[in-house]
C-alpha positions in Angstrom: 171.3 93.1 115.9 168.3 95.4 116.3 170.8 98.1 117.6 173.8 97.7 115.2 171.1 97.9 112.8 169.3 101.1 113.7 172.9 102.7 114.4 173.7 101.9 111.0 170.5 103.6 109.4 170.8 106.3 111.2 174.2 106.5 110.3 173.2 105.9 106.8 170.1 108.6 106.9 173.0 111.1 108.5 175.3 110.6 105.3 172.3 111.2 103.0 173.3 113.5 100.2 170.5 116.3 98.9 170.2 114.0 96.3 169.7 111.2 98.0 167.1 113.2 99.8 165.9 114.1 96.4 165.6 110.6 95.3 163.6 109.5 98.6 161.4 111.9 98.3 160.8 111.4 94.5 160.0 107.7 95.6 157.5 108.5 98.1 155.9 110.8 96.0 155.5 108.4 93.1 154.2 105.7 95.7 151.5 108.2 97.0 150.4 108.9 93.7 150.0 105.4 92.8 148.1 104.9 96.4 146.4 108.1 95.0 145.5 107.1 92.0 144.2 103.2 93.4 141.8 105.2 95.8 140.7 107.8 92.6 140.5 104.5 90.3 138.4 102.6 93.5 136.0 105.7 93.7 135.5 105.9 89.9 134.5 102.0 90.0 132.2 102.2 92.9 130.6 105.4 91.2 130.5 103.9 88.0 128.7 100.6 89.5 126.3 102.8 91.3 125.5 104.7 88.0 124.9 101.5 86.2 122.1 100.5 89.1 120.4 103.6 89.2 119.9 103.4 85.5 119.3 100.2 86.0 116.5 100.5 88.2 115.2 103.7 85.9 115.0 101.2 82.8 113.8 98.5 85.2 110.9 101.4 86.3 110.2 102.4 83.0 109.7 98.8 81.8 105.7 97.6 81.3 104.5 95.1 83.7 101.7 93.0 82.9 99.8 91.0 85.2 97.1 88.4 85.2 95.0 87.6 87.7 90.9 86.8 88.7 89.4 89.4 90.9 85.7 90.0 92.4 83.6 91.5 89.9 82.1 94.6 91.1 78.8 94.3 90.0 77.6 90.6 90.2 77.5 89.2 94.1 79.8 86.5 93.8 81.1 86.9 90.3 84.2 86.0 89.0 86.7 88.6 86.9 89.7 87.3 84.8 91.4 90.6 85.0 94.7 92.0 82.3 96.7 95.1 83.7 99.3 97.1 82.8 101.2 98.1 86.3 104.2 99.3 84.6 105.3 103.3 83.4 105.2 102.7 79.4 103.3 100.9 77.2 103.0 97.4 76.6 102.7 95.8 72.9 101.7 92.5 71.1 100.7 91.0 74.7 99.6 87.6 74.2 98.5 85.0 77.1 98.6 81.3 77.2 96.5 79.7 79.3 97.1 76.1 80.4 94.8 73.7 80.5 92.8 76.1 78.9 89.8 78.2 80.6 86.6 76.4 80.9 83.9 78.1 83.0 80.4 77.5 83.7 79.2 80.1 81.3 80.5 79.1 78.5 77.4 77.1 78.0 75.5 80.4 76.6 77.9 80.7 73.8 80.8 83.0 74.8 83.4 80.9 76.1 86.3 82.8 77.6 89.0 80.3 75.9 87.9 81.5 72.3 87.7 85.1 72.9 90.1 87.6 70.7 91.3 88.4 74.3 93.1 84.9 74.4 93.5 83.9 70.8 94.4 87.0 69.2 96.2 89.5 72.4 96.4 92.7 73.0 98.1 95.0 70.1 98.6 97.8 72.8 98.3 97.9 76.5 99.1 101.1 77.9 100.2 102.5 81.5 97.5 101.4 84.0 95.1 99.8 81.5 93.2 97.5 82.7 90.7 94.9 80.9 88.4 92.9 82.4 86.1 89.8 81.5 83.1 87.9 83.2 85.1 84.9 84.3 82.6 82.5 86.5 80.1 82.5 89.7 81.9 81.5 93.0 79.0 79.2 93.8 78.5 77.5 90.1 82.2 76.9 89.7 82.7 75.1 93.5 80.0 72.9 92.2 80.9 72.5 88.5 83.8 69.9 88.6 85.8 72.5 86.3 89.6 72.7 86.9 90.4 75.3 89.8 93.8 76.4 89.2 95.7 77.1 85.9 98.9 78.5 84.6 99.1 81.6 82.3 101.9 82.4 80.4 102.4 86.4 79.6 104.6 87.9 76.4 104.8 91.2 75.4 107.1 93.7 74.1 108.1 97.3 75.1 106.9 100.2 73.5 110.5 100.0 71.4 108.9 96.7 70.2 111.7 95.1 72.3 110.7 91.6 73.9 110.7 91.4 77.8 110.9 88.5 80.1 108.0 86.2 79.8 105.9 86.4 83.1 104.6 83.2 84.3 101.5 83.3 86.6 99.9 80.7 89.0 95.9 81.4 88.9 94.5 79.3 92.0 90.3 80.1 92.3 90.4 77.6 95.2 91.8 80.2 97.5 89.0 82.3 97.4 86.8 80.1 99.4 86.6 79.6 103.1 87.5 83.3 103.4 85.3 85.4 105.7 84.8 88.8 104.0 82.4 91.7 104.8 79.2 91.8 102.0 79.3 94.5 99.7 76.5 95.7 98.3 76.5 97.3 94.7 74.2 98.7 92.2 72.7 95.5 91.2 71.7 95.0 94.7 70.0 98.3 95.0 68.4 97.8 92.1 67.0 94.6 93.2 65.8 96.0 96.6 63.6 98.8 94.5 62.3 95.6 92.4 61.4 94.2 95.8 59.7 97.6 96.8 57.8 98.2 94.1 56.1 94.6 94.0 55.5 95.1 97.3 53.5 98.0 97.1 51.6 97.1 94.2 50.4 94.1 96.1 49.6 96.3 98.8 47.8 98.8 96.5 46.1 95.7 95.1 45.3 94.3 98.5 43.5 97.8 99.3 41.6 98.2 96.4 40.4 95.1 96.5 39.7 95.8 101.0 37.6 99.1 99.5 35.6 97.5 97.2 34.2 94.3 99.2 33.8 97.2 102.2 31.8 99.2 99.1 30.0 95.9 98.3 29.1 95.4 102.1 27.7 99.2 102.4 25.8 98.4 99.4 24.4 95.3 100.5 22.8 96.6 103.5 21.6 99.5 102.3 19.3 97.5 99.7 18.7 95.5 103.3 16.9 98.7 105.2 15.4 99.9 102.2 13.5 96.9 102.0 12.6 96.2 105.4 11.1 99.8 105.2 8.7 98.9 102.6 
């Protein structure tokens, strides 16, 4: 059957008119087209998906990004920062944080808790690119020692600087990883300034110390000089 059947196609292509060549050829050009026109349509999707990303990714890149978080305060050995920033490329409005349970630190007892600060109750009205606010939070040592909760949740909302609203930001603030850490000591300005405290006592007990040397060496000098006077007479 295979031969009969190519003897009769060829037999058939042999008896091919021109318009029956015509016709074939109009077919197979219409059918390349089409594959043509699948591959163009295939390109112009894929292109159109990887324009979409990009953009995307610019929006995405443009967005603000504001984080939450407790740092090392740069100035106090030991000290606590709760720290706002603004990682993103544009600014950031009406930020407001929720805080749960609420922040309770040791220094609240002097009349400034964090938890009622316009920084909490009130937000941020504008936040812009890299901005960056910072307030006291607690001392390492107190807060081990204080009972006080060591981990909380804070909630962030904001809006773009269209005054569009972006994804609340949910972040997990845990103090009890800071401790059993070994870190290098760094020294700062309040520790220099201490040292020169310590100096400057020091020598004025020393200057102390030496005037009072000099005047019982005076009062010695004295004494026996009154001595061989009066053994003269």
């Amino acid at each position: 059957m295979t031969t009969a059947h190519q003897q009769l196609l060829a037999i058939n292509l042999g008896a091919w008119t021109p318009e029956d060549w015509s016709a074939a050829a109009t077919v197979a050009t219409a059918i390349f087209t089409i594959f043509t026109v699948g591959i163009a349509l295939a390109a112009a999707l894929y292109a159109k998906q990887q324009v979409d990303l990009a953009r995307q990714l610019r929006e995405e890149q443009a967005q603000p990004f504001v984080v939450v978080d407790f740092a090392d305060n740069p100035v106090m050995r030991q000290g606590i920062d709760f720290v706002v920033e603004n990682m993103g490329q544009t600014l950031a409005r009406n930020v407001k944080i929720v805080v749960d349970p609420p922040f309770a630190t040791t220094f609240d007892q002097y009349g400034y808790p964090l938890k009622d600060a316009p920084l909490i109750t009130e937000g941020i009205p504008s936040l812009p690119p890299r901005k960056r606010i910072t307030a006291l939070f607690d001392g390492a040592p107190e807060r081990r020692e204080s009972g006080l909760p060591m981990k909380y949740t804070a909630t962030v909302r904001f809006e773009d600087a269209h005054g569009r609203a972006q994804e609340p930001l949910t972040y997990i603030l845990d103090l009890s990883i800071r401790y059993s850490l070994l870190s290098p000591t760094e020294y700062g300005m309040s520790d220099a300034a201490e040292a020169l405290r310590k100096i400057a006592k020091m020598l004025e007990e020393s200057r102390r110390d030496l005037r009072t040397e000099l005047r019982r060496r005076q009062a010695e000098r004295t004494v026996e000089g009154n001595t061989g006077e009066s053994s003269t007479d």
